[in-house]
C-alpha positions as CSV (number, residue, x, y, z in Angstrom):
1,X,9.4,-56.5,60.3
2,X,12.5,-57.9,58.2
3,X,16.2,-56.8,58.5
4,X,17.0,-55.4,55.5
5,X,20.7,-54.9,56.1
6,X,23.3,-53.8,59.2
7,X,24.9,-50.3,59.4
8,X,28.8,-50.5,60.2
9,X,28.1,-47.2,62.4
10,X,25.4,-44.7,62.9
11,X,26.4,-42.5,60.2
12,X,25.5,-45.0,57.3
13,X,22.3,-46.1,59.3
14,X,21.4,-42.8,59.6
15,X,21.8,-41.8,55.4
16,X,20.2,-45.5,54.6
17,X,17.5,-44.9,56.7
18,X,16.8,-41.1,54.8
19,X,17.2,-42.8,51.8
20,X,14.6,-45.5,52.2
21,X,12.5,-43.0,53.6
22,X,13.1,-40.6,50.6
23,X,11.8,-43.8,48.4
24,X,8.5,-43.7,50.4
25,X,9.5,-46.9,52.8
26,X,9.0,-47.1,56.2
27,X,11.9,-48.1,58.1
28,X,13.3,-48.3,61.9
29,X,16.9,-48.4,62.8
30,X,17.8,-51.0,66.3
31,X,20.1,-50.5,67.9
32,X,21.5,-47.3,68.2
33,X,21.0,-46.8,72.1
34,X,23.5,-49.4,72.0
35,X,26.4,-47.9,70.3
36,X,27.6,-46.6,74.2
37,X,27.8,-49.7,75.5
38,X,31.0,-51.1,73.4
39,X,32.9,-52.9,75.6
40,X,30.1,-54.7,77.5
41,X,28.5,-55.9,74.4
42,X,29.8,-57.4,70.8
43,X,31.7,-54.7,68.7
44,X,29.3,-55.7,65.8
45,X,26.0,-56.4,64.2
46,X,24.4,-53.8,66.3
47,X,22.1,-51.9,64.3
48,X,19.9,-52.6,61.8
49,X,17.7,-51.2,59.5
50,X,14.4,-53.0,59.4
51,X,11.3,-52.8,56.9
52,X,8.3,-54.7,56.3
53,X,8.3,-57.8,54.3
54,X,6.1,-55.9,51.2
55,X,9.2,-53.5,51.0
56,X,11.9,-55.9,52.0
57,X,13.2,-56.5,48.3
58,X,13.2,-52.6,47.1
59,X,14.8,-51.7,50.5
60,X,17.4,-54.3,49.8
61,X,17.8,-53.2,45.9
62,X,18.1,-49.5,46.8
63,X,20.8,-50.2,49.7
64,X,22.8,-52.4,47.1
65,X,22.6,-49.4,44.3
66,X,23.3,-47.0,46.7
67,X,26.3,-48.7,48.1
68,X,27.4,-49.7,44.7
69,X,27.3,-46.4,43.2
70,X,29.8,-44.1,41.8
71,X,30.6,-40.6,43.8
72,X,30.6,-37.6,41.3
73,X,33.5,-35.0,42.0
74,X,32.9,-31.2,41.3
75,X,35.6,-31.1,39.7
76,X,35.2,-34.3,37.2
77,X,34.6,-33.5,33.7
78,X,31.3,-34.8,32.5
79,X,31.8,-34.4,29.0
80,X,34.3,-36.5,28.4
């Protein structure tokens, strides 16, 4: 398996990891047994979402659209 990008916390791992998975791609998140032990270890780069190499490129496309992409508000008037 390939890293296909690190979480800042376990939120965004988590909604990554669904949305990979809602795209039909297997994924496994490291690190997140970790996140108690701040202090004793480095502050970053632990977790990481983590596909297989056939699925390393769409996993990577998908994160970069989805973290690239522009909320819609309720309230925001589509017909414009």
């Amino acid at each position: 398996m390939l890293c296909a990008y690190h979480p800042q916390d376990m939120a965004e791992g988590q909604l990554i990891s669904q949305l990979l998975k809602d795209h039909h791609i297997g994924c496994h998140m490291s690190g997140q047994y970790l996140q108690g032990a701040i202090g004793e270890l480095p502050a970053l780069d632990l977790l990481g979402i983590w596909v297989t190499p056939e699925d390393l490129g769409l996993a990577r496309e998908l994160i970069n659209d989805w973290q690239n992409a522009t909320p819609i508000m309720p309230d925001m008037d589509l017909e414009d």
